[in-house]
PDB file of N, CA, C, O and CB in Angstrom:
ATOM      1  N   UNK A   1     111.009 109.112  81.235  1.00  0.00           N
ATOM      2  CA  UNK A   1     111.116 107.692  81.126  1.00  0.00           C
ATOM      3  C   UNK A   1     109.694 107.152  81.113  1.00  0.00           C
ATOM      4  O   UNK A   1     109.037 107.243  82.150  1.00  0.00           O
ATOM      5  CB  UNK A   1     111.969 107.086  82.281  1.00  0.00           C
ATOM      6  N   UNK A   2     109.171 106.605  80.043  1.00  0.00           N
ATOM      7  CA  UNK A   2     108.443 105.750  80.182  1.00  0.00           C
ATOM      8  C   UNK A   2     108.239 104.510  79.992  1.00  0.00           C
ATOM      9  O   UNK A   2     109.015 104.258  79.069  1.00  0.00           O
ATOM     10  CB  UNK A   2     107.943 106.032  79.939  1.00  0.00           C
ATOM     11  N   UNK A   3     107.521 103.234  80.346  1.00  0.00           N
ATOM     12  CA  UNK A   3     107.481 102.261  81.156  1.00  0.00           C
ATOM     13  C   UNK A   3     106.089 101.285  80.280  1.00  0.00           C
ATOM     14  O   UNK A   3     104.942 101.410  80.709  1.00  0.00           O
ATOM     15  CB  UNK A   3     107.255 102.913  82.856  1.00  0.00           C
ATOM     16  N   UNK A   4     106.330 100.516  79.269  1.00  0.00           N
ATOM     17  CA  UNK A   4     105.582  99.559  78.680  1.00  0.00           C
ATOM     18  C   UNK A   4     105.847  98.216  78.984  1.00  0.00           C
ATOM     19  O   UNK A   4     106.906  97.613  78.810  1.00  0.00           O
ATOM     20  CB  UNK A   4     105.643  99.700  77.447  1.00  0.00           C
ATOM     21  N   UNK A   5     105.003  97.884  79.361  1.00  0.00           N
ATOM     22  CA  UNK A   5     105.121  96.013  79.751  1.00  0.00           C
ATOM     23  C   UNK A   5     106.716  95.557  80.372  1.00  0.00           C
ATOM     24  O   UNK A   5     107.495  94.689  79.978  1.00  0.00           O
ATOM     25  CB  UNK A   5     104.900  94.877  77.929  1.00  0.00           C
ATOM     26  N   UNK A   6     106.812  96.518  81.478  1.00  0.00           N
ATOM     27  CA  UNK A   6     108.267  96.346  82.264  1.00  0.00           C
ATOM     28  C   UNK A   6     109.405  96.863  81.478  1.00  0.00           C
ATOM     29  O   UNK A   6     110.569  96.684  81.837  1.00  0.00           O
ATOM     30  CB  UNK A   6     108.636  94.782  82.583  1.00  0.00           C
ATOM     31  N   UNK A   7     109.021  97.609  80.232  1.00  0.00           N
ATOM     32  CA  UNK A   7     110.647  98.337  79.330  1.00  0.00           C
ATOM     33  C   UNK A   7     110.494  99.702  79.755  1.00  0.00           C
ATOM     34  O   UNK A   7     109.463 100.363  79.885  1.00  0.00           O
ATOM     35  CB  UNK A   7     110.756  98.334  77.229  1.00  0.00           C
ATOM     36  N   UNK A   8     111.607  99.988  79.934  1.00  0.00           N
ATOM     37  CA  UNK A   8     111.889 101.333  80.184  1.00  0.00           C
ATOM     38  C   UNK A   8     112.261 102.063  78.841  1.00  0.00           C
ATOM     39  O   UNK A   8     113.040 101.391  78.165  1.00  0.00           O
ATOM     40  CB  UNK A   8     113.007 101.427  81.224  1.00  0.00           C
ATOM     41  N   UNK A   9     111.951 103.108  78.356  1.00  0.00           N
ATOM     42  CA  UNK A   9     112.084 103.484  77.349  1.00  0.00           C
ATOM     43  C   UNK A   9     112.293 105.089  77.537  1.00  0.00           C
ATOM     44  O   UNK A   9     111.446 105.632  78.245  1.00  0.00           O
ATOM     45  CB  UNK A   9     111.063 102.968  76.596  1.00  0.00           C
ATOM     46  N   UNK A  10     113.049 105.699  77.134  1.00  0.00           N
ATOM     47  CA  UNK A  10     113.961 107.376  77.318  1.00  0.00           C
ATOM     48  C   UNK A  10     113.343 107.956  76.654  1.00  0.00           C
ATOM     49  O   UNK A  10     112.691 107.120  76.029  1.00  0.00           O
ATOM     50  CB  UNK A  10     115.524 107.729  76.870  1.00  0.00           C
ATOM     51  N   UNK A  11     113.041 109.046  76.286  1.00  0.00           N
ATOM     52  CA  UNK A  11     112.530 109.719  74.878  1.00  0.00           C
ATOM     53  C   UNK A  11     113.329 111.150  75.115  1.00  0.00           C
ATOM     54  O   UNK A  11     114.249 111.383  75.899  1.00  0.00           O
ATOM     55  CB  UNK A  11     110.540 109.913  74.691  1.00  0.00           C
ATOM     56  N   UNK A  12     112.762 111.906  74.306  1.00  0.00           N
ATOM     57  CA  UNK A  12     113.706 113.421  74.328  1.00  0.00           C
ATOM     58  C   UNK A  12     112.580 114.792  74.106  1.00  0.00           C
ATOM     59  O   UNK A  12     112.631 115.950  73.690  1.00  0.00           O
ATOM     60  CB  UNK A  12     115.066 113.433  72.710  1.00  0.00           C
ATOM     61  N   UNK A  13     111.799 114.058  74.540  1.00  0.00           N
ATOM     62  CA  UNK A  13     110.268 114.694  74.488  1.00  0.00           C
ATOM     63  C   UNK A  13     109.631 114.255  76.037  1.00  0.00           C
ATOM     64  O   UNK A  13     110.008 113.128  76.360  1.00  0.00           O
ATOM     65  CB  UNK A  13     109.182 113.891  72.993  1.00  0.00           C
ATOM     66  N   UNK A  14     108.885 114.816  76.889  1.00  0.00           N
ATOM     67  CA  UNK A  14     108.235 114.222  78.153  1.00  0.00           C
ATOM     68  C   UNK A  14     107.338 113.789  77.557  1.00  0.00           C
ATOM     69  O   UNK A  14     107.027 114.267  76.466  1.00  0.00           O
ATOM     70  CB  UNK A  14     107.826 115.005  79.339  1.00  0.00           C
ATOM     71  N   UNK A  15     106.704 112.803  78.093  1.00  0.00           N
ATOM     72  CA  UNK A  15     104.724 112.645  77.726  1.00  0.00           C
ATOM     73  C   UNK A  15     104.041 113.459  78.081  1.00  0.00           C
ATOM     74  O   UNK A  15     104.260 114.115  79.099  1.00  0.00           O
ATOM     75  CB  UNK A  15     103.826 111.559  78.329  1.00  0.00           C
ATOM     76  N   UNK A  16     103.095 113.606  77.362  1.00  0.00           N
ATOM     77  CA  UNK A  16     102.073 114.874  77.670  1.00  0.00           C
ATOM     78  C   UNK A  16     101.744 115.224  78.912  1.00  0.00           C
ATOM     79  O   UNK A  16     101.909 116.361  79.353  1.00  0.00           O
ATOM     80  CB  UNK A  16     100.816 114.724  77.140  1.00  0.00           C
ATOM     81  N   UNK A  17     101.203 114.162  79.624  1.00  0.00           N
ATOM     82  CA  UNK A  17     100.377 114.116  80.893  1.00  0.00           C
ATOM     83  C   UNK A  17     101.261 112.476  81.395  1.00  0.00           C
ATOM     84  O   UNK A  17     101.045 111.302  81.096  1.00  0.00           O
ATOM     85  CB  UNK A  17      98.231 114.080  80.529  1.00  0.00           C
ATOM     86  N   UNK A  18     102.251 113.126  82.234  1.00  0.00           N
ATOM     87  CA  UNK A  18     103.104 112.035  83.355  1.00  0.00           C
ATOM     88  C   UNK A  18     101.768 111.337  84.362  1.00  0.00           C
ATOM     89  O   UNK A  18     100.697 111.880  84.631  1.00  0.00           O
ATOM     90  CB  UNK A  18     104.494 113.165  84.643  1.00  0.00           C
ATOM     91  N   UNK A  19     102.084 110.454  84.635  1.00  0.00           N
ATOM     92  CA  UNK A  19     101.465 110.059  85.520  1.00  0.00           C
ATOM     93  C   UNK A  19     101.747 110.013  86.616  1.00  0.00           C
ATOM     94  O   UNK A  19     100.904 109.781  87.483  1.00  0.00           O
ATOM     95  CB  UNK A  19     101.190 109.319  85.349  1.00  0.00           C
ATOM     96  N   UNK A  20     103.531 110.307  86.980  1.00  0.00           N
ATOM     97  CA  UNK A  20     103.933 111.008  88.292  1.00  0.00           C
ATOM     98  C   UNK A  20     105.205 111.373  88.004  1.00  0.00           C
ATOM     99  O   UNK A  20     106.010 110.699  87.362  1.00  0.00           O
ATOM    100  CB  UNK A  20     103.870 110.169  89.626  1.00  0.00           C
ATOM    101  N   UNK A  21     105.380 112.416  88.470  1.00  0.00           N
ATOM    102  CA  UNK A  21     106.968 113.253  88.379  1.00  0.00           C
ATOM    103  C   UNK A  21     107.429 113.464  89.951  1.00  0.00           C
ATOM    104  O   UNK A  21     106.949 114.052  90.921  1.00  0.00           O
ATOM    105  CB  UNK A  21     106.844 115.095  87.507  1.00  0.00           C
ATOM    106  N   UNK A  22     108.933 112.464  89.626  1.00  0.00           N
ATOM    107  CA  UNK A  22     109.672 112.653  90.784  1.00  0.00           C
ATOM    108  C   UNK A  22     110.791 113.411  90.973  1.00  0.00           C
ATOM    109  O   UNK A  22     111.712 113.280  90.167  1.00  0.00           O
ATOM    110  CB  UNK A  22     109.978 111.676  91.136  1.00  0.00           C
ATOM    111  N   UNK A  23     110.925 114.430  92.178  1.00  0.00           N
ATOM    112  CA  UNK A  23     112.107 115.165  92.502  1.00  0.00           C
ATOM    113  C   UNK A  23     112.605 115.248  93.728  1.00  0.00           C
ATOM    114  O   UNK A  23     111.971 115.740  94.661  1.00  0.00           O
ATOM    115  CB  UNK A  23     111.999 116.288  92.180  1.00  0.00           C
ATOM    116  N   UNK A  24     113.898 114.727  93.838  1.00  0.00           N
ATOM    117  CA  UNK A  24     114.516 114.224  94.598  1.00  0.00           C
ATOM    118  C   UNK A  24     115.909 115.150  94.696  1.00  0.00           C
ATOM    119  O   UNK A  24     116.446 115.726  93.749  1.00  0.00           O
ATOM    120  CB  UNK A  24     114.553 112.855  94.234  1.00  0.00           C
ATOM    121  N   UNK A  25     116.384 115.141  96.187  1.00  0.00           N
ATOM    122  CA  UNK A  25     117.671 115.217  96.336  1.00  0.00           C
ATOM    123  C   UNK A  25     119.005 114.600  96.004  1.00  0.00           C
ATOM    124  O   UNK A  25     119.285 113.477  96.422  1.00  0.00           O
ATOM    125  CB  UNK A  25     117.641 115.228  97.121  1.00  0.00           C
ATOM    126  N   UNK A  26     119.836 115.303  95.263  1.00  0.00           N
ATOM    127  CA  UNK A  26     120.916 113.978  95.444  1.00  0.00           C
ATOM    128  C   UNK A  26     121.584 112.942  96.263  1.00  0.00           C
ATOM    129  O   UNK A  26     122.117 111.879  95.942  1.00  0.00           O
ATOM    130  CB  UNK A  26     121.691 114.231  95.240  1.00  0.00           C
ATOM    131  N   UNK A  27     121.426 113.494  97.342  1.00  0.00           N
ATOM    132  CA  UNK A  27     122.229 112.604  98.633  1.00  0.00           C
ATOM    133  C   UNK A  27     120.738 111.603  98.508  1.00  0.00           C
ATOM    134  O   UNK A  27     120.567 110.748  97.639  1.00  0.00           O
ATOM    135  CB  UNK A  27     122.673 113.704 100.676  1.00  0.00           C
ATOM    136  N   UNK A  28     120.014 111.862  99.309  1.00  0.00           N
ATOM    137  CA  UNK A  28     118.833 110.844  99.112  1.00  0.00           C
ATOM    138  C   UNK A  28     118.707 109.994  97.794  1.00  0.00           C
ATOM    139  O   UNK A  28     118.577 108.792  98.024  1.00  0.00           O
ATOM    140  CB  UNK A  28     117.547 111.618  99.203  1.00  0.00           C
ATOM    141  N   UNK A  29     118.715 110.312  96.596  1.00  0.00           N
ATOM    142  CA  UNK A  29     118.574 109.418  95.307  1.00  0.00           C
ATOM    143  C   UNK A  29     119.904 107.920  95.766  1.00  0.00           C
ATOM    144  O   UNK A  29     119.749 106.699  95.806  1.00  0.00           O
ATOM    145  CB  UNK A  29     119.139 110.681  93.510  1.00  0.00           C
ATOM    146  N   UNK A  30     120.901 108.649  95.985  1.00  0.00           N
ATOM    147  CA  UNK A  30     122.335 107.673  96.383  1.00  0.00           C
ATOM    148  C   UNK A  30     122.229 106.834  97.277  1.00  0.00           C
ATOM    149  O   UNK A  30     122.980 105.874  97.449  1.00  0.00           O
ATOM    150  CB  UNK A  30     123.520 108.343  96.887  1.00  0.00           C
ATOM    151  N   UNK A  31     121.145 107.175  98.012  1.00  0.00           N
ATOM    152  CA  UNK A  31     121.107 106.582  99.332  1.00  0.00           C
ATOM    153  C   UNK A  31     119.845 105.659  99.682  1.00  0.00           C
ATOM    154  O   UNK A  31     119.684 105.015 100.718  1.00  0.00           O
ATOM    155  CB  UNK A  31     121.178 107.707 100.309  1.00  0.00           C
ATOM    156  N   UNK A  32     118.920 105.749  98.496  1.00  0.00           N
ATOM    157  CA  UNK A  32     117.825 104.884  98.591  1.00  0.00           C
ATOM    158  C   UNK A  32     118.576 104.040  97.097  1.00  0.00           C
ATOM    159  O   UNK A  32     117.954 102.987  96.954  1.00  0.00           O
ATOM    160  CB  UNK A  32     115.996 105.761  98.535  1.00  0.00           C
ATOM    161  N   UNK A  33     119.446 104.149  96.225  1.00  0.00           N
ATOM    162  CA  UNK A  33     119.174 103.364  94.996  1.00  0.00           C
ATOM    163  C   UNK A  33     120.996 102.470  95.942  1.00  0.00           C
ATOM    164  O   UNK A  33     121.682 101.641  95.343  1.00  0.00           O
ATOM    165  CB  UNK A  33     119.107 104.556  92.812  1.00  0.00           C
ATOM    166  N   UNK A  34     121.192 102.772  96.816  1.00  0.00           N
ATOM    167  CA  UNK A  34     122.297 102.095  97.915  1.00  0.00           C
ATOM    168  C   UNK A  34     121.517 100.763  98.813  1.00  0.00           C
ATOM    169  O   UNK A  34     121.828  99.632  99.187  1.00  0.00           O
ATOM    170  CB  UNK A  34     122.847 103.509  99.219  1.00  0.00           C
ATOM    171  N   UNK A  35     120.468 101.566  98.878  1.00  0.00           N
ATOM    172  CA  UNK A  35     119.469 100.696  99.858  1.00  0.00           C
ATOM    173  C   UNK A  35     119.201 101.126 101.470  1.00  0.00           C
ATOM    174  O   UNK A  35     118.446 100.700 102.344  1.00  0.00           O
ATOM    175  CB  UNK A  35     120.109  99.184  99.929  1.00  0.00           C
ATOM    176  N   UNK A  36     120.081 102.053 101.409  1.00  0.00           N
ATOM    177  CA  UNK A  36     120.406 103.071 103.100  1.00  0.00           C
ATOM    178  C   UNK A  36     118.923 103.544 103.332  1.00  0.00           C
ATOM    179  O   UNK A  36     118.527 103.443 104.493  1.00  0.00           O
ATOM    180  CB  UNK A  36     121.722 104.898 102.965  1.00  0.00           C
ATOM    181  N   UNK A  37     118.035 104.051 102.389  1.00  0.00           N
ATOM    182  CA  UNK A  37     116.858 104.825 102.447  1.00  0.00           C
ATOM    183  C   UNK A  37     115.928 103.968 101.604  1.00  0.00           C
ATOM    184  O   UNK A  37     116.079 103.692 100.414  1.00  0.00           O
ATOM    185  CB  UNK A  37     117.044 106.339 101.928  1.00  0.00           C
ATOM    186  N   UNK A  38     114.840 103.551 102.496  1.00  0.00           N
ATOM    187  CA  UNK A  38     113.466 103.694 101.293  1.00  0.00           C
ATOM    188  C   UNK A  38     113.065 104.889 101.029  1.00  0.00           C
ATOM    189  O   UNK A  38     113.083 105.957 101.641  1.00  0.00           O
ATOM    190  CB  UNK A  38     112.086 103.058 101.675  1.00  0.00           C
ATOM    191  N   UNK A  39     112.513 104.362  99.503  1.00  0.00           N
ATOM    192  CA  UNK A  39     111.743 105.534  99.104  1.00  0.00           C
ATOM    193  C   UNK A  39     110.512 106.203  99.916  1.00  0.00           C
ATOM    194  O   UNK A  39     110.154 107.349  99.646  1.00  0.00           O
ATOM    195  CB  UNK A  39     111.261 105.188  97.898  1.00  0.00           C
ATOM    196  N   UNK A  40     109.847 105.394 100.978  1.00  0.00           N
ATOM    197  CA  UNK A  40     109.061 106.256 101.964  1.00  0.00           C
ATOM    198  C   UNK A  40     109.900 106.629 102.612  1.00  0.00           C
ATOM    199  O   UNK A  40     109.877 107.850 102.453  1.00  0.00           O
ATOM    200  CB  UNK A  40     108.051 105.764 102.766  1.00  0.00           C
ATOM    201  N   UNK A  41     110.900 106.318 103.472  1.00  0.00           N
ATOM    202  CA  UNK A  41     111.740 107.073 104.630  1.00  0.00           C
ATOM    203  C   UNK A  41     112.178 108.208 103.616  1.00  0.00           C
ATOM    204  O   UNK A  41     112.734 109.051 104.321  1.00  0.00           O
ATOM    205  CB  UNK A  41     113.193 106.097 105.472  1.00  0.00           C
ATOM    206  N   UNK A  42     112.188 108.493 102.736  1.00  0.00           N
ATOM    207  CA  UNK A  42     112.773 109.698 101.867  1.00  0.00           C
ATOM    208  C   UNK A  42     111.258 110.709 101.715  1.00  0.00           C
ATOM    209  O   UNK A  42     111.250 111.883 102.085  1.00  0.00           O
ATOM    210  CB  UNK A  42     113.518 109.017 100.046  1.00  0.00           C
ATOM    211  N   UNK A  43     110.308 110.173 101.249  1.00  0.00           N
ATOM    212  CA  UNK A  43     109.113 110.683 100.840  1.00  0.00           C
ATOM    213  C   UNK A  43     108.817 111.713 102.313  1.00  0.00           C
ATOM    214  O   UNK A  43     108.590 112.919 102.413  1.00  0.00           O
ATOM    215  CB  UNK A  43     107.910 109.320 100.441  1.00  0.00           C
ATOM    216  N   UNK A  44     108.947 110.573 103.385  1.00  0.00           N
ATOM    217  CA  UNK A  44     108.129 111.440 104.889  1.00  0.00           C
ATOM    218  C   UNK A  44     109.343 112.205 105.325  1.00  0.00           C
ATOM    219  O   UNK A  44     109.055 113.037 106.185  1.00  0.00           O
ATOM    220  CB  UNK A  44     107.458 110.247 106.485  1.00  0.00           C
ATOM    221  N   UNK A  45     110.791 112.176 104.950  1.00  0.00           N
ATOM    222  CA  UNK A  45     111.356 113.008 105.710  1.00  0.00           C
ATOM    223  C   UNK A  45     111.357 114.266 104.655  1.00  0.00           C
ATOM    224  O   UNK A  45     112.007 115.204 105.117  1.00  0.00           O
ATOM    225  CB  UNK A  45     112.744 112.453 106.298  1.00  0.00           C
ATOM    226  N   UNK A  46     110.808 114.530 103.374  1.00  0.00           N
ATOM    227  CA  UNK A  46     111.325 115.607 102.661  1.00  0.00           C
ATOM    228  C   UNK A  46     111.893 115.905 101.578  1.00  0.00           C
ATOM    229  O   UNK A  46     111.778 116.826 100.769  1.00  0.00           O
ATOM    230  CB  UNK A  46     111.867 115.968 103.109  1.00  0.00           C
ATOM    231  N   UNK A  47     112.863 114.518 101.717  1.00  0.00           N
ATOM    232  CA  UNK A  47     114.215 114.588 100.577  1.00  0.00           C
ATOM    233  C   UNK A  47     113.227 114.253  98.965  1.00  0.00           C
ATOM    234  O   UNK A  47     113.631 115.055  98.123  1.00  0.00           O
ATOM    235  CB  UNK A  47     115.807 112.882 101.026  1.00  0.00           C
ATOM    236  N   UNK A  48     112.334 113.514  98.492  1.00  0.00           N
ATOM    237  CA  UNK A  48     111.498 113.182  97.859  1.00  0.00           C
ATOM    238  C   UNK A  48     110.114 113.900  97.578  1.00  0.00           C
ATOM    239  O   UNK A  48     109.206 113.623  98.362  1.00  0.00           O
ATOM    240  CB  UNK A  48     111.453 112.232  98.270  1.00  0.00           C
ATOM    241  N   UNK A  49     109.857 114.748  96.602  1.00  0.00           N
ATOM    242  CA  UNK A  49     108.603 115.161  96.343  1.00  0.00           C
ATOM    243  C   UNK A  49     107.841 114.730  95.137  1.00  0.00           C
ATOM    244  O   UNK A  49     108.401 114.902  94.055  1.00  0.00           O
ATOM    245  CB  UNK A  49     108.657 116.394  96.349  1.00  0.00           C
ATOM    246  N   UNK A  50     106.360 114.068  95.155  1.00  0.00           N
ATOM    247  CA  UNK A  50     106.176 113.331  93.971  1.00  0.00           C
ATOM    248  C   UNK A  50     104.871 114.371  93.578  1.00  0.00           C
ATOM    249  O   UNK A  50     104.554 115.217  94.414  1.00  0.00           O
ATOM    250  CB  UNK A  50     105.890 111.492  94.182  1.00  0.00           C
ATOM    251  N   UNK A  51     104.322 114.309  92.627  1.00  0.00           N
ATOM    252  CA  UNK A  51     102.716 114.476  92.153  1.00  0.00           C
ATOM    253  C   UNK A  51     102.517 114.390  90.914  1.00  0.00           C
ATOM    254  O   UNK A  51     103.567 114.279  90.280  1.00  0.00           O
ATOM    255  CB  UNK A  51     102.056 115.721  92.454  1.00  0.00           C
ATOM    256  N   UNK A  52     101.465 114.397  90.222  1.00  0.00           N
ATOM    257  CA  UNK A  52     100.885 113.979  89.243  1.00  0.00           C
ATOM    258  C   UNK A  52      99.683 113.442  89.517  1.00  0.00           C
ATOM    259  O   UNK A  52      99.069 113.415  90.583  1.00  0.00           O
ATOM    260  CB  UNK A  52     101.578 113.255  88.651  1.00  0.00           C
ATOM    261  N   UNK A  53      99.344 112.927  88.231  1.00  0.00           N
ATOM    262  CA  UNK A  53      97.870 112.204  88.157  1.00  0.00           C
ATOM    263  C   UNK A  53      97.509 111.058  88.970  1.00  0.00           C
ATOM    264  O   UNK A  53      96.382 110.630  89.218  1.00  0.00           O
ATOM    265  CB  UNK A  53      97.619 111.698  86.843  1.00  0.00           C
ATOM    266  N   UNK A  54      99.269 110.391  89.553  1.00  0.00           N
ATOM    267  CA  UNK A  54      99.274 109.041  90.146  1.00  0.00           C
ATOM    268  C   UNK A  54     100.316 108.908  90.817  1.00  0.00           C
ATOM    269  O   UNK A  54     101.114 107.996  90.598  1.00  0.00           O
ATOM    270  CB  UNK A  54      99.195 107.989  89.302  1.00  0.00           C
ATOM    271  N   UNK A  55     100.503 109.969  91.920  1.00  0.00           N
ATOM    272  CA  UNK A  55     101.861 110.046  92.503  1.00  0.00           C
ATOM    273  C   UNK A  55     102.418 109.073  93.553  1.00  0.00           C
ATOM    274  O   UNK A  55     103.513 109.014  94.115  1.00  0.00           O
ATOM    275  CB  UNK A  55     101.953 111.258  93.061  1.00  0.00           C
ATOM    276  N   UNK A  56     100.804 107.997  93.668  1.00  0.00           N
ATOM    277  CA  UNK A  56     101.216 106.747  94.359  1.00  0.00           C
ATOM    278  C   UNK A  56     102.112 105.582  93.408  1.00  0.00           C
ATOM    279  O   UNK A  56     102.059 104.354  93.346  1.00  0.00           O
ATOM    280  CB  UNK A  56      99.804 106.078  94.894  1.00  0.00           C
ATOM    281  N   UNK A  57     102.745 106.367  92.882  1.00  0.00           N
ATOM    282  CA  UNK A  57     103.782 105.357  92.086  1.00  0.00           C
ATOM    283  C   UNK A  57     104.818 105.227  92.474  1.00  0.00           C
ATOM    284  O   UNK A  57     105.526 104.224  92.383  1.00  0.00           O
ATOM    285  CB  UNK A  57     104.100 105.570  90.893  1.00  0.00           C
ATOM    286  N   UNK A  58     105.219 106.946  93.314  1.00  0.00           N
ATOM    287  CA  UNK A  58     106.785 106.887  93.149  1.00  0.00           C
ATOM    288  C   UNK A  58     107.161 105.975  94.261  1.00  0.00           C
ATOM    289  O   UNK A  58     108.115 105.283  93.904  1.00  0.00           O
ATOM    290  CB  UNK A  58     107.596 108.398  93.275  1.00  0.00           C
ATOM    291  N   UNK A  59     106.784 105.715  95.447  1.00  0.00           N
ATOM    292  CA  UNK A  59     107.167 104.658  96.074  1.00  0.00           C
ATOM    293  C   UNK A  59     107.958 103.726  95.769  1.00  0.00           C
ATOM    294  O   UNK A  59     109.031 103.444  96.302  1.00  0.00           O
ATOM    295  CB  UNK A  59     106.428 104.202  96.316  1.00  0.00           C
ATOM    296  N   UNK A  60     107.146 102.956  94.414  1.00  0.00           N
ATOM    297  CA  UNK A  60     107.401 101.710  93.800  1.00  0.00           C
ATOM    298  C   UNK A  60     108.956 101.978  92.809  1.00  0.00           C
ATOM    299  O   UNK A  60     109.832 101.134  92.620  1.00  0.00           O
ATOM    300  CB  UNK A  60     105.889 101.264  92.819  1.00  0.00           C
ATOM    301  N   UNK A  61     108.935 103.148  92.387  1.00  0.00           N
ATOM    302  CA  UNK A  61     109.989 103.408  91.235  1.00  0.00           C
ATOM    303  C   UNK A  61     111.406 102.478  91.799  1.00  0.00           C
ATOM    304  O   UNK A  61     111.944 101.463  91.357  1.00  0.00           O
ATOM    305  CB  UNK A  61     110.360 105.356  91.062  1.00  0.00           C
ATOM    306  N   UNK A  62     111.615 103.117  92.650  1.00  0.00           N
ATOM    307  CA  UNK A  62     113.346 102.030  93.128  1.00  0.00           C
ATOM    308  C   UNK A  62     113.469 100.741  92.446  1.00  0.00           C
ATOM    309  O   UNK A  62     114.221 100.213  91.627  1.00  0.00           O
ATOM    310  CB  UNK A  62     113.471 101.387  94.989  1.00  0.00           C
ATOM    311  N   UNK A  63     112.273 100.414  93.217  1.00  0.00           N
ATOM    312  CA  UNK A  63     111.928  98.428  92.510  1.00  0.00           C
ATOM    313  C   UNK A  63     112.047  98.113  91.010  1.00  0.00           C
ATOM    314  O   UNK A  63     112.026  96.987  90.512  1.00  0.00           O
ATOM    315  CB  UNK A  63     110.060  97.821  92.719  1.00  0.00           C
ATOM    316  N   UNK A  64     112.216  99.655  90.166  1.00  0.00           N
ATOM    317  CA  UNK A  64     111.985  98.920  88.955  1.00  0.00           C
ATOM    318  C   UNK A  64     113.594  98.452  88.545  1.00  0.00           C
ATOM    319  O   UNK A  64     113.798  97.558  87.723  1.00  0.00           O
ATOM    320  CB  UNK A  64     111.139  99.947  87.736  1.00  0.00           C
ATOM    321  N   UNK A  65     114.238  98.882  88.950  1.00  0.00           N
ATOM    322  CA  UNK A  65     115.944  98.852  88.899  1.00  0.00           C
ATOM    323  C   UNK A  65     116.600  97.746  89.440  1.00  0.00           C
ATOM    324  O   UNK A  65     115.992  96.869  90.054  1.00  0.00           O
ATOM    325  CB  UNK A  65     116.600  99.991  89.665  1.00  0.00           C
ATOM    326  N   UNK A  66     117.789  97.736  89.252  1.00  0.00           N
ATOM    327  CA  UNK A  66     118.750  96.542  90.135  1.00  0.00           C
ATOM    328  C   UNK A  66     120.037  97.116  90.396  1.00  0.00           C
ATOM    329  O   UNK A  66     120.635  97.463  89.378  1.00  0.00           O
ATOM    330  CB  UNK A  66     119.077  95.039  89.279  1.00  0.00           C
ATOM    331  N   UNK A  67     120.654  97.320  91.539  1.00  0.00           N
ATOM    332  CA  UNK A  67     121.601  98.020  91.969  1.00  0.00           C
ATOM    333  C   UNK A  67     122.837  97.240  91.844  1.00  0.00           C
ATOM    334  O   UNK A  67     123.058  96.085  92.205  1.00  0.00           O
ATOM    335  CB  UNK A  67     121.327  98.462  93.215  1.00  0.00           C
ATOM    336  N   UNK A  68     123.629  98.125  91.240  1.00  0.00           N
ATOM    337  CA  UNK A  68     125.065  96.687  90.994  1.00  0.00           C
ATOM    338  C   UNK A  68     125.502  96.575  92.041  1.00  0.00           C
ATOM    339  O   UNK A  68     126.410  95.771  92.248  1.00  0.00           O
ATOM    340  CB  UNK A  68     126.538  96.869  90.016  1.00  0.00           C
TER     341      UNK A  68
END
């Protein structure tokens, strides 16, 4: 997924060089995009592993969404 002037955009190809790749548990993904978990309470307990060039992003990722 990448991310131009707030659009989210899919491709079927990764970008060359991510600027952060997130991997996550399922119970945790459900449970922070619920609102039960931030994405730091996920990050420091485990369930969440980020890195890349700019892995101070993934924090922010939740926020880019809206939960029905």
């Amino acid at each position: 997924m990448t991310f131009t002037d707030g659009t989210a955009v899919v491709s079927p190809e990764p970008p060359r060089r991510p600027d952060c790749t997130i991997l996550t548990e399922p119970v945790a993904f459900l449970l922070i995009a619920l609102g039960h978990y931030t994405a730091v309470d996920a990050l420091t307990r485990g369930k969440v592993l980020a890195w890349g060039r700019r892995p101070w992003l993934a924090p922010t990722f939740p926020g880019l969404f809206t939960a029905p």
